[in-house]
N, C-alpha and C positions, 0 to 999 in steps of 0.2 A: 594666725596669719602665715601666708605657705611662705618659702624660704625664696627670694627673688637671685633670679640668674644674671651674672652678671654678662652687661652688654656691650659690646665693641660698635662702636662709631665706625667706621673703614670709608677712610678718603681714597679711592679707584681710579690711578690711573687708567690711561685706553693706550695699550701698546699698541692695536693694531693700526693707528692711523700716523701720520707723519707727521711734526711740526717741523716750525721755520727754524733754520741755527739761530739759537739765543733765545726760543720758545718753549715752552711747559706744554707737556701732551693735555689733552682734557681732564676731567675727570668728574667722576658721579661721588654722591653719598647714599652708603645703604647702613642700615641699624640691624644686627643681628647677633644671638646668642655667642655668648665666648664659651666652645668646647674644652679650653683648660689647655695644657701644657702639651698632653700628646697631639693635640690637632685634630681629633679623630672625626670632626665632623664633615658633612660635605662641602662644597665647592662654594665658597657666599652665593652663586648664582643661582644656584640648581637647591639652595637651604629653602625648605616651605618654610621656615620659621625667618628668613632676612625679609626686610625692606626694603625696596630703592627708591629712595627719596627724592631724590633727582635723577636726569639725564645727565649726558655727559655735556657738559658746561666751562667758562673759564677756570684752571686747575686752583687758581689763587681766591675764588670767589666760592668754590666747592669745599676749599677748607675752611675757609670762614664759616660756612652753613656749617660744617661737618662742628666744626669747635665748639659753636653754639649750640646744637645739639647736644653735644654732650653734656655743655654745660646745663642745659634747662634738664637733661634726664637724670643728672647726677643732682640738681634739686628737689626731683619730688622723689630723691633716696634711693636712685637704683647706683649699685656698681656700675660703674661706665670706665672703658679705655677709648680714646683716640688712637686709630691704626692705622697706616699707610698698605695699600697693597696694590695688585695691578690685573688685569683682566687677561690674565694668559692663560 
């Protein structure tokens, strides 16, 4: 059985739009390879290997998918982290 990679959940925020004072920016869920400590892979965006699993959506309702997800992938045995990042 080959050796499985582990995978980063990344809840996304969206810098580029404005919320109200006392509001959360949107934000998407994408599933994609973790490149390890130097970082050295591309952009989540531009990765042929990410997911975007949603659009960008209520920010509090995208981490709840995002957690769940990790939880169902961390059940059927992959390494999984939950990650915050943002689309800049």
């Amino acid at each position: 059985m080959a050796d499985k990679k582990k995978l980063v959940v990344l809840h996304v925020q969206d810098v580029h739009v404005s919320a109200p004072p006392g509001e959360k920016l949107p934000a998407s869920v994408w599933v994609l390879p973790d490149y390890g400590e130097a970082d050295d892979g591309p952009a989540f965006w531009e990765d042929p290997q990410a997911v975007q699993l949603t659009e960008f959506m209520d920010c509090d309702a995208a981490l709840k998918i995002a957690g769940a997800v990790a939880m169902l992938l961390q059940s059927l045995g992959h390494d999984t982290e939950l990650a915050e990042g943002a689309n800049d």
